[in-house]
C-alpha positions in Angstrom: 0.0 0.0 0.0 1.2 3.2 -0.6 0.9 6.3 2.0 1.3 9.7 -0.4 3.7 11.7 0.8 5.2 9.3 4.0 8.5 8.4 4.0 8.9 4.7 4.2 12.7 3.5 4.7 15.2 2.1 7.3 15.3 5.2 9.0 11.4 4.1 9.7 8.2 6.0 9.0 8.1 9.9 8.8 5.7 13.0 7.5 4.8 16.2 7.9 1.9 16.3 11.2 -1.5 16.3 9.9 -0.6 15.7 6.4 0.9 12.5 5.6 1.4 11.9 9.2 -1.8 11.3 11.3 -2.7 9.9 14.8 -4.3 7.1 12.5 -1.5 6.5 11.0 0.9 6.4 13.3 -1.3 3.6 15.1 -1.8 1.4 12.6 2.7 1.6 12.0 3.1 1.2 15.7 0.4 -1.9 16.1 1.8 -3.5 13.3 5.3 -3.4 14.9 3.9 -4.4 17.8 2.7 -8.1 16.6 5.1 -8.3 14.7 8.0 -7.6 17.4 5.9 -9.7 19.8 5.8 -12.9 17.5 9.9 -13.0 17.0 10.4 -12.7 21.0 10.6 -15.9 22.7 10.0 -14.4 26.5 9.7 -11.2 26.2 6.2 -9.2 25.7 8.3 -6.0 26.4 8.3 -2.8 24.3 10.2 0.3 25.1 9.0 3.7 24.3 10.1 7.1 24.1 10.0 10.3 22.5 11.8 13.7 21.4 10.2 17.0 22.4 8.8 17.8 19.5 5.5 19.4 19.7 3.3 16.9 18.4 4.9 14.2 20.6 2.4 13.7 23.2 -0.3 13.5 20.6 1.1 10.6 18.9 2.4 9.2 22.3 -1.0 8.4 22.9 -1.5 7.2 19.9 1.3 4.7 20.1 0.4 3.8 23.7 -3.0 3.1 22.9 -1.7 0.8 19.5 0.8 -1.0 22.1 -2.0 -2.0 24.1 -4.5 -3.0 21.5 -1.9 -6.1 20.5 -1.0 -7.1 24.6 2.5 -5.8 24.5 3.8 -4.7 27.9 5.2 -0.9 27.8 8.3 0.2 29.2 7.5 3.9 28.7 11.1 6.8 29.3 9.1 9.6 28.6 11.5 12.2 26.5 15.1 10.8 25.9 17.2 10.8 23.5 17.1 8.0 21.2 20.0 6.2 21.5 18.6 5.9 25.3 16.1 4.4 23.7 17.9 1.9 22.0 20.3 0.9 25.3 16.7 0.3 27.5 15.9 -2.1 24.6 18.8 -3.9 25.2 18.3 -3.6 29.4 15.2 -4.8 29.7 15.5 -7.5 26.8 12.5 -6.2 25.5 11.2 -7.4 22.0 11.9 -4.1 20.8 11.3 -0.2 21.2 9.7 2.8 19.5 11.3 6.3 19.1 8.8 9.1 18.4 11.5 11.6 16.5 11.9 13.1 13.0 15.3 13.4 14.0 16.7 16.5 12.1 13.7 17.3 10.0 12.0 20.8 10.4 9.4 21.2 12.9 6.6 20.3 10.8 7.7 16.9 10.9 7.4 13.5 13.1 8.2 10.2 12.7 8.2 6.2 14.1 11.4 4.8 14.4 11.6 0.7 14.9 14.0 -1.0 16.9 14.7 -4.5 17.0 15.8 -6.6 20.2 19.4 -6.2 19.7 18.7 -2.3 20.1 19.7 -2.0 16.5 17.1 -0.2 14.0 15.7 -2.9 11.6 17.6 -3.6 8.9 15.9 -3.8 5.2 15.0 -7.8 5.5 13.1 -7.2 8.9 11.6 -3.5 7.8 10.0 -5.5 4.6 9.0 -8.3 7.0 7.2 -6.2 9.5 5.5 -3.6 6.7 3.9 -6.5 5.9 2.4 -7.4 8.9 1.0 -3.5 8.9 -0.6 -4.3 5.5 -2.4 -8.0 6.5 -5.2 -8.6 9.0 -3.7 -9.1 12.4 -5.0 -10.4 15.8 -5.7 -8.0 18.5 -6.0 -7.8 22.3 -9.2 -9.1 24.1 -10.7 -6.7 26.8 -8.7 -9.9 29.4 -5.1 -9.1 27.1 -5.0 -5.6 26.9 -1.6 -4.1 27.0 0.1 -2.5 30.1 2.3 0.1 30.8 4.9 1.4 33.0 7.3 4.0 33.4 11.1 4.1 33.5 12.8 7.4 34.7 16.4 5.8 35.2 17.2 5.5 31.6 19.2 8.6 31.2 21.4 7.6 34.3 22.0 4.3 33.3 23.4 5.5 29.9 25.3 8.3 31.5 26.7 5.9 34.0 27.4 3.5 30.9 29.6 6.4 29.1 31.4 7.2 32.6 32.7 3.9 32.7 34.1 3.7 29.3 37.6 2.4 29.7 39.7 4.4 27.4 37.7 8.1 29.0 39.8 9.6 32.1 36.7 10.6 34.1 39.1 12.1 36.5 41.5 13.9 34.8 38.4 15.3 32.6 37.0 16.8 35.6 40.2 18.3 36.7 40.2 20.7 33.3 36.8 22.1 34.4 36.6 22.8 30.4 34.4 25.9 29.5 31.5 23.9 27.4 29.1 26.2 25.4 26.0 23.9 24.4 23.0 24.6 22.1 20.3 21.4 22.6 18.0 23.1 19.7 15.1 23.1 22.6 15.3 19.0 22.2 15.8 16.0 24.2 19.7 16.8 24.6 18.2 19.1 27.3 17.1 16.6 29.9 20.5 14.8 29.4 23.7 16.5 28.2 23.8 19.6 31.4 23.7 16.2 33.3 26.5 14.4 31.5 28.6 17.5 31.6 28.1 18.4 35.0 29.6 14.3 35.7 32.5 15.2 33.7 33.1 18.8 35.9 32.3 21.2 33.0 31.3 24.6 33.3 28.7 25.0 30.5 27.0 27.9 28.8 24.0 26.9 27.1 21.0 28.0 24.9 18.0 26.7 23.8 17.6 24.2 26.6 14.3 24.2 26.9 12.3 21.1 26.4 9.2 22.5 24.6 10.1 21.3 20.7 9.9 24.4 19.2 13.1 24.7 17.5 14.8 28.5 17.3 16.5 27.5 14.4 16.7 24.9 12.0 17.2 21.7 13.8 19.9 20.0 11.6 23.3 21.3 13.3 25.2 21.6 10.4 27.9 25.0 10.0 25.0 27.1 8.6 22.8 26.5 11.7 25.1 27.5 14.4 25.9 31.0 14.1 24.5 31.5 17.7 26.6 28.9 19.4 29.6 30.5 17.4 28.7 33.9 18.9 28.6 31.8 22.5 31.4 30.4 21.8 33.7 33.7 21.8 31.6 35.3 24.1 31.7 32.7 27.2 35.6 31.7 26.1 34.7 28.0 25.6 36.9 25.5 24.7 34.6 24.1 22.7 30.9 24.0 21.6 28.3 21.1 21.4 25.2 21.3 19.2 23.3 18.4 19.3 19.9 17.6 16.9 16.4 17.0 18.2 16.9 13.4 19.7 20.4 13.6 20.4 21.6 11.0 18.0 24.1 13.9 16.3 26.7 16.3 17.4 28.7 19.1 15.9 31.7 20.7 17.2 32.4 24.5 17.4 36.2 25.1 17.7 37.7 27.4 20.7 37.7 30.2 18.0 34.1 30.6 17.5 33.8 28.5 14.2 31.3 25.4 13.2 34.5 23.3 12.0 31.9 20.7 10.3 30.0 17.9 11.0 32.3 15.5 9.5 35.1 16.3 12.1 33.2 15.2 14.8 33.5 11.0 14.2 36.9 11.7 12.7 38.3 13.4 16.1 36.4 10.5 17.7 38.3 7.9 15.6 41.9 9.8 16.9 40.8 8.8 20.4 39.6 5.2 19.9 41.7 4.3 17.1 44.3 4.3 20.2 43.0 1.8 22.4 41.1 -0.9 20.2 41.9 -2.6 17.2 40.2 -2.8 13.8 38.8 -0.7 11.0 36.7 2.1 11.2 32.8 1.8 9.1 31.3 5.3 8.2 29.0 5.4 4.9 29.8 6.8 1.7 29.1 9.9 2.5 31.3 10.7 5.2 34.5 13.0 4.4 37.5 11.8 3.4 39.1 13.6 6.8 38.1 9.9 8.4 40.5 7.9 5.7 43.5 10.7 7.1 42.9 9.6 10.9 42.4 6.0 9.8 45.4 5.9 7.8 47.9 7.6 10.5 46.9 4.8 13.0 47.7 2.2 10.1 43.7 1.6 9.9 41.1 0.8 7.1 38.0 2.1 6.1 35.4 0.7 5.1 32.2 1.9 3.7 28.6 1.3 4.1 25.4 2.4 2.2 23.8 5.5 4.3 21.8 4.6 6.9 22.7 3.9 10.4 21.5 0.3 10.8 24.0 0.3 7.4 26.7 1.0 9.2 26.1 -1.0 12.6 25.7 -4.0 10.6 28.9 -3.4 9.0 30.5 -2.8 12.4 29.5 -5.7 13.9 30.8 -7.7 10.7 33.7 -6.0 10.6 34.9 -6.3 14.1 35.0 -2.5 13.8 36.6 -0.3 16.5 34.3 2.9 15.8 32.2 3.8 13.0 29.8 6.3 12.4 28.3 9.1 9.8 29.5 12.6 8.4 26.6 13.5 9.9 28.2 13.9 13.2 26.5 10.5 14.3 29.4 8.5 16.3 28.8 4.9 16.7 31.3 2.9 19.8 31.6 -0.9 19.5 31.8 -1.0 23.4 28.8 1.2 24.2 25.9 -0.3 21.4 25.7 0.0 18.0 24.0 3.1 17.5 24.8 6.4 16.8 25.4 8.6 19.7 25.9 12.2 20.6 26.6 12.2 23.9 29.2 9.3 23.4 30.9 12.0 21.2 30.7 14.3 23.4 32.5 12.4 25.8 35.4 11.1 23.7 35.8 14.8 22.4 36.2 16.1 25.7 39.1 13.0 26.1 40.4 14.8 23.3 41.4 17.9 24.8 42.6 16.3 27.9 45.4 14.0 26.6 46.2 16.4 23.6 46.8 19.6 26.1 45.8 21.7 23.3 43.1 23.9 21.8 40.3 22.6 19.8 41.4 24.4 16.7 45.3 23.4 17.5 44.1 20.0 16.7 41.8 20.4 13.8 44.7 22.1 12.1 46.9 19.2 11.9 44.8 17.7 9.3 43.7 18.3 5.7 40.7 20.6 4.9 38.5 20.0 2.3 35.3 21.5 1.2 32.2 19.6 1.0 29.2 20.6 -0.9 25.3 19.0 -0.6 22.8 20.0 -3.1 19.2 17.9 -3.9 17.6 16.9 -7.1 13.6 16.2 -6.9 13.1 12.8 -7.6 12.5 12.3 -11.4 9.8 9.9 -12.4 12.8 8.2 -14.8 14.8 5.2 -13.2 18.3 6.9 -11.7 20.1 3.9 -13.6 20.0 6.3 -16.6 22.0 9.0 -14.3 24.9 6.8 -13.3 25.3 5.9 -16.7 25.4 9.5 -17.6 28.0 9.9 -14.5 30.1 7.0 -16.0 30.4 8.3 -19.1 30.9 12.0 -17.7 33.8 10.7 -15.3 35.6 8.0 -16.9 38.8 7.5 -14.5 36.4 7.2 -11.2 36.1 4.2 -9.0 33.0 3.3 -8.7 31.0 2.0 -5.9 27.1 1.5 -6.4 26.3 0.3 -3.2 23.7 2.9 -2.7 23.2 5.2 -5.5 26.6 5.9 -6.9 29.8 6.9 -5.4 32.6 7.6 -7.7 35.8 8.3 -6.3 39.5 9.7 -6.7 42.5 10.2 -4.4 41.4 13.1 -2.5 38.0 14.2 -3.7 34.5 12.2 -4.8 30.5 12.6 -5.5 27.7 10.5 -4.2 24.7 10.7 -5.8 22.0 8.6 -3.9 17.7 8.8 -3.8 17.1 9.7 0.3 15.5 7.6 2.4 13.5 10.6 4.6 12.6 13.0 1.5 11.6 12.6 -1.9 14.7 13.8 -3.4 18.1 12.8 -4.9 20.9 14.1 -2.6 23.9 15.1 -3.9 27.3 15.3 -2.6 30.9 16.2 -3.3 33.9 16.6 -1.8 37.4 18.3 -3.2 40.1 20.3 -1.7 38.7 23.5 -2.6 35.1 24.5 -2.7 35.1 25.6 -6.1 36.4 22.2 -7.3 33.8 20.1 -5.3 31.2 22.7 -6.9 31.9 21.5 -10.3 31.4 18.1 -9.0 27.9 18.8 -8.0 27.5 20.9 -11.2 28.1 17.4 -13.5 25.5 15.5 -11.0 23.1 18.1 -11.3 23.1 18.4 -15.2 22.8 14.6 -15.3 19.7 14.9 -12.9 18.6 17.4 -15.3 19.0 15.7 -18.7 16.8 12.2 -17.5 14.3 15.1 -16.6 14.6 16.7 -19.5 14.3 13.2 -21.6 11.8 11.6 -19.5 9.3 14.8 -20.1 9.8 14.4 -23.9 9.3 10.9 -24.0 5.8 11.0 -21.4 4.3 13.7 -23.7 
């Protein structure tokens, strides 16, 4: 069946409120995962629950609550967390698996489902199909004798914060004896009921804005460079050493460097890398993507990359393969073998601030020491044509590429590359490029654009 204008994908079920998105909706998902969650789990009727502060939240909380219930499962509800909270009280409480109520970075407007299987990983594309056709077929429900239950767990957040203190490789102690200067913008999301917590544990002095919990964004909620002009003004203001943005549901961070500038989102699992890479062995898994500033602190610990379609579950799946030390996204999602595999800002956060204890040196300092490059993002609406027909434009366009079509098409040279891919949470094409200069990854984006354009331009002529 097909849901005009949802968004149907890994990253789980998302539209704009009212629209697409509906209580009704957002029911029938959530029931559907329910059965189907319960019918994997041996002994477990569990399901966890929670939610980013996004104002439509508690209308579809008791949506999902009441959808929970209708098919017996037993809710473990956290109230608002951030999701990869979510994802470690799946794994706590063995539950059968959990429901995030986030859009994650999209614009107000928007809300979404996310699905969680037991392992605490999102489903990956075999178990999406599998349960979107349970939502589509005739399914048992509750009798007035089975009807659901639900309680509440209000020591998530601590037990994740206590899980990240107790990282091996992060000097608790010697953090706290910095007392860094952390400015910190939570966009008004979840990140506010956790990360003045987390920093407080690791004896910070923070600065912060947009704290409140209320969901209405003052900005953009995607912290990418654009967005954080007013964390860049905290930053000099306040003297930090370094500032935190974090996205809606606190699976993301950026970094803002002592002198006032939004270094990029890219840095942030990179930096991480530099800190793990020096404690565990194996590769590091990011998607293709991610900046080629991960292959330079890969390749100075002796180090491989390897690369995964987008999409977090993508790149957890390739992890856990892999034997992977780290992994992660250019998003500034940072994934941690030994925490769960699941992207996790406040897991950054903490091996950042590890960082600037055993470097003794500024934010910037750091960042200096390795290449820059510029990366450029641009979108294509979808074209009714098949993409195949723009690869084979981009083939022909860019002959001496490697090519990876692992999702979309990646082609690739020694120190630049474009990614042209459909999205999984918009109806667009993305399209990305990275060079040393801006002006060079521009023309990059320029070729993938005109491809884009000529299937248009072809597919119109041919429909009329």
């Amino acid at each position: 069946m097909d849901y005009p204008g949802l968004m149907v994908s890994v990253s789980g079920v998302r539209g704009r409120v009212g629209e697409a998105l509906t209580p009704e909706i957002v029911g029938k998902f959530a029931a559907g995962f329910g059965h189907w969650a319960l019918s994997r789990a041996a002994d477990s009727q569990v399901i966890v629950l929670g939610r980013d502060s996004r104002v439509s939240g508690p209308m579809f909380h008791h949506a999902v609550i009441a959808a929970l219930e209708s098919v017996g499962a037993h809710i473990i509800d956290l109230g608002i967390v951030p999701t990869p909270t979510i994802q470690l009280a799946v794994e706590h409480h063995h539950a059968a698996g959990g429901l995030g109520i986030t859009a994650s970075h999209n614009p107000i407007e928007w809300n979404a489902l996310k699905f969680i299987g037991p392992s605490g990983l999102f489903l990956d594309g075999n178990e999406a199909r599998e349960m979107r056709a349970v939502v589509e077929s005739p399914f048992a429900r509750a009798t007035w004798d089975r009807i659901g239950t639900v309680e509440t767990d209000d020591a998530a957040i601590q037990r994740h914060i206590d899980a990240i203190l107790a990282l091996p490789f992060i000097d608790v102690d010697g953090i706290r004896a910095r007392r860094f200067h952390v400015a910190l913008d939570c966009v008004r999301g979840a990140g506010g009921r956790f990360m003045p917590t987390l920093l407080d544990r690791f004896g910070c002095i923070v600065s912060g804005i947009n704290m409140e919990v209320d969901g209405r964004f003052p900005r953009p909620p995607e912290p990418v460079a654009e967005n954080l002009g007013e964390l860049e003004a905290l930053v000099k203001k306040c003297g930090a050493a370094v500032g935190f943005a974090v996205d809606p549901d606190v699976d993301r961070l950026a970094l803002v460097s002592d002198e006032g500038r939004a270094i990029g989102e890219d840095y942030t699992l990179a930096l991480a890398a530099s800190v793990v890479l020096g404690h565990r062995g194996g590769p590091v898994v990011t998607n293709l993507s991610t900046s080629r500033i991960v292959d330079d602190v890969a390749e100075r610990a002796g180090r491989a990359v390897v690369r995964a379609p987008v999409g977090e579950v993508n790149v957890a799946t390739r992890m856990r393969s892999e034997g992977a030390a780290i992994g992660g996204e250019g998003n500034g999602g940072v994934i941690l073998t030994e925490m769960h595999l699941g992207r996790d800002a406040p897991v950054g956060v903490a091996l950042i601030l590890q960082l600037l204890h055993q470097e003794d040196r500024s934010l910037s300092a750091i960042v200096s020491d390795y290449p820059r490059y510029s990366i450029v993002k641009d979108k294509l609406d979808l074209p009714a044509a098949p993409l195949d027909s723009v690869y084979r434009i981009l083939r022909t366009t860019f002959p001496d590429a490697d090519v990876d079509t692992q999702d979309g098409m990646r082609l690739s040279w020694s120190d630049r590359w474009l990614h042209v891919r459909p999205s999984g949470t918009e109806p667009i094409v993305r399209v990305i490029a990275e060079a040393p200069t801006a002006d060079a990854a521009k023309a990059m984006i320029i070729a993938g654009r005109a491809a884009g354009e000529r299937l248009t331009a072809a597919w119109s002529i041919i429909s009329s």
